[in-house]
C-alpha positions, -999 to 999 in steps of 0.1 A, spaced: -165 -77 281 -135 -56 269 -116 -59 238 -80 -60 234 -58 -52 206 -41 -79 185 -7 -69 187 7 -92 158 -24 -82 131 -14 -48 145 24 -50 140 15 -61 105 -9 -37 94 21 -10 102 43 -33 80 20 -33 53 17 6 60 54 10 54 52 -6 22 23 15 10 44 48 15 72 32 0 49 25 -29 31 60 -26 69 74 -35 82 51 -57 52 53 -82 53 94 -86 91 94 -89 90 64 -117 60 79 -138 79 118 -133 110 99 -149 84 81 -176 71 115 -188 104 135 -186 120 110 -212 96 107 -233 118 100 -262 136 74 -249 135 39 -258 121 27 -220 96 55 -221 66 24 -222 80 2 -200 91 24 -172 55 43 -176 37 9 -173 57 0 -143 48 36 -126 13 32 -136 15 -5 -115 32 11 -89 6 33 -81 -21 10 -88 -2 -16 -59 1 19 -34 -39 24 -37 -46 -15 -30 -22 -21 -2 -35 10 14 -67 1 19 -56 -35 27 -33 -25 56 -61 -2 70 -80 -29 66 -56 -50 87 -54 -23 118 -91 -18 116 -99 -61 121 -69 -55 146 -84 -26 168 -120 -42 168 -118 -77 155 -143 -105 151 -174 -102 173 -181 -126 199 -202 -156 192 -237 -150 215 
């Protein structure tokens, strides 16, 4: 018995990708703005929110591979 790819856990394992890239560059350029002004009255606020960012890019990165993974090869058949 072959198995077949689930196209709509697939579809959104690849959204979920796009958002974890989105993250991955999002979370760099907010903790690069943290550290350049460090003076500033944000400098906490926006450094917590890049440390989050980047902390959400890990997780969802290993979710949505998780996702295309159950996608490819799914549940196994009850015997």
């Amino acid at each position: 018995m072959q198995r077949r790819t689930d196209k709509e856990l697939m579809m959104k394992g690849i959204k979920y990708m796009g958002i974890t890239f989105t993250l991955m560059f999002a979370a760099p350029f907010a903790l690069y703005q943290a550290f350049k002004n460090e003076g500033h009255p944000f400098f906490w606020p926006v450094l917590i929110v890049g440390f989050a960012l980047a902390i959400g890019a890990i997780a969802m990165c290993f979710y949505s591979i998780k996702i295309i993974i159950d996608s490819l090869f799914g549940q196994k058949p009850k015997s």
